[in-house]
Phi, psi and omega in degrees: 000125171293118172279111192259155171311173167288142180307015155273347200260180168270134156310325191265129204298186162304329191274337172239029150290295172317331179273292207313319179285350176286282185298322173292323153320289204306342185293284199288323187278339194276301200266012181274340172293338174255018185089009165284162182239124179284110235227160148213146188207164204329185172203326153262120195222167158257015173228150197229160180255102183255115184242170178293316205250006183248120215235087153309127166282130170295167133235108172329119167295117179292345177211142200278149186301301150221203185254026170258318169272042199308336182268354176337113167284182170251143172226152173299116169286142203273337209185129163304325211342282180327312180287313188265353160246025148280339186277341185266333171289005166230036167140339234237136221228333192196102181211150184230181148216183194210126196198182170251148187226171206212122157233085209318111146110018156240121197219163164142223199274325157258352181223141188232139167326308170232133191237181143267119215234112136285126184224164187205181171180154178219130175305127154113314188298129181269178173329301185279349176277309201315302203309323178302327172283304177303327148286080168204317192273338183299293238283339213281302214247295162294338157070026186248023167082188202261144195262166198271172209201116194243099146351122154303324162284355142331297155327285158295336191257353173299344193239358170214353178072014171238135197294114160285319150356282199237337171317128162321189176259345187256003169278319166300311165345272201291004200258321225254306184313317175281349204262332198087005177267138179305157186248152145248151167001281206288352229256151195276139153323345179228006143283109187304319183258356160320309254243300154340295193288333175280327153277327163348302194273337172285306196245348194245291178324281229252045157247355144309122160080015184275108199113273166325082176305175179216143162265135161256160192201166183066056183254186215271172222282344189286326173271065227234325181044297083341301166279136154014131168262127120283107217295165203250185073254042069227138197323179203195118140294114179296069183262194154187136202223120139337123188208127165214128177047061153086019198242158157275153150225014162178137184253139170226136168215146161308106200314144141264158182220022184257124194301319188294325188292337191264341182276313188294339180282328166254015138293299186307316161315340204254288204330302166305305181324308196310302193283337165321303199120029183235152194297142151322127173261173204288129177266325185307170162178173157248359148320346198262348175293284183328321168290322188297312179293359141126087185250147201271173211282127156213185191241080155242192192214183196216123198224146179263102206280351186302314178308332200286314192293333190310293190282016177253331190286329194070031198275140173242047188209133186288011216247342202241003181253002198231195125309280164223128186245163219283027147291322190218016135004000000 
């Protein structure tokens, strides 16, 4: 376990401030050699990325928002995501940006409140250009060679003996129960990708990326988030996820770019907070203008760039990849 300094100091030692500034070179040289344009957009907005499990910090408005909504807040983004893909619907072809993104309640050994988030797209890519860039940018900044590239259900069922595709919730149950795995409390007999995520994280993740990195891809349409459905047998979120020595570092999706499809998800994403306890977030926004008005197919992804300096540092605490992380904030 790392023992840190007194709390006016940094966590993180000089040698891997200096690599951290090194790999933020290597970042900006990767994608300007490919014709990206280094982009910025809000950090405080009135759209939010309404996911069931990503907790956006609210912020109180100094003058009200409108007379139907005076109390509406601005919230800290979770993702540029909203803001840069408003920049391709109005024109924008190859882009990457590199920012801080602020998320409630995640704090530990991988997580920090505020972190540094790369996130980019390029018009015109499909599934497989994205996986390519992104192992072409792992191999660039880690230097572990180009990652091997796994199905999810491939994935899953080699490490739990279960189809994630098609199994039920009480077939993931009962299998995760046979598995030894703690269960919590809170996750309902009939949430399905709960039941998914847990074992993922239990049984699969940290057996990811050793030695090697890995992409995983195609995952199932219900975790579909952002991306693309593919129809099946059995339908596919055109997702695609990073992985080195068993941590995630990076999310990808084949764009959705159908606006109807995006309203219904964040209903169903509002439905789910609710029986969580948790507030609704704003389904109006304006990526959802920018889709009726038309955005065009692209591919990006999004990289955890703090995880990335933790394993290039050989660090096993995110406290030792940043300066001051929120303890000492």
């Amino acid at each position: 376990m790392a023992v840190f300094s007194p709390d006016y100091l940094p966590t993180a030692s000089w040698d891997t401030l200096r690599l951290r500034a090194r790999l933020l070179g290597k970042v900006r040289q990767f994608f300007e050699v490919r014709g990206f344009l280094e982009v910025e957009t809000p950090i405080l907005s009135a759209d939010t990325v309404v996911d069931r499990h990503i907790e956006p910090f609210a912020v109180p408005r100094e003058t009200p928002s409108s007379a139907d909504n005076p109390t509406q807040p601005l919230w800290l983004q979770t993702s540029p995501e909203f803001g840069m893909k408003r920049l391709l619907a109005a024109g924008a072809t190859a882009i990457y940006q590199v920012t801080r993104a602020f998320r409630r309640g995640e704090q530990g050994p991988l997580h920090n409140p505020e972190f540094t988030i790369v996130e980019w797209y390029r018009v015109g890519d499909d599934m497989a250009a994205g996986v390519r860039l992104l192992s072409e940018l792992c191999e660039c900044l880690l230097g572990r060679g180009p990652a091997e590239t796994i199905p999810y259900g491939e994935a899953f069922a080699s490490r739990t003996g279960v189809d994630p595709h098609r199994a039920t919730a009480a077939e993931l149950a009962r299998r995760a129960r046979e598995l030894g795995v703690e269960i919590p409390a809170t996750l309902a007999a009939d949430d399905r990708d709960g039941w998914l995520d847990l074992l993922l994280a239990d049984r699969v993740q940290p057996s990811l990326g050793i030695g090697r990195p890995v992409i995983v891809y195609d995952f199932p349409a219900s975790q579909a988030a952002l991306a693309r459905v593919r129809p099946g047998p059995p339908p596919v979120a055109e997702r695609f996820e990073l992985y080195a020595s068993g941590i995630e570092l990076a999310n990808g999706y084949h764009e959705l770019t159908d606006p109807a499809v995006l309203r219904q998800r964040h209903q169903a994403n509002n439905a789910w907070r609710q029986r969580d306890g948790k507030r609704p977030l704003p389904e109006n926004s304006r990526l959802l203008a920018a889709m009726e008005a038309g955005l065009p197919p692209a591919t990006g992804a999004a990289l955890g760039f703090d995880r990335v300096v933790m394993l290039a540092a050989n660090a096993k605490d995110l406290r030792e990849a940043m300066a001051f992380p929120i303890d000492r904030a």
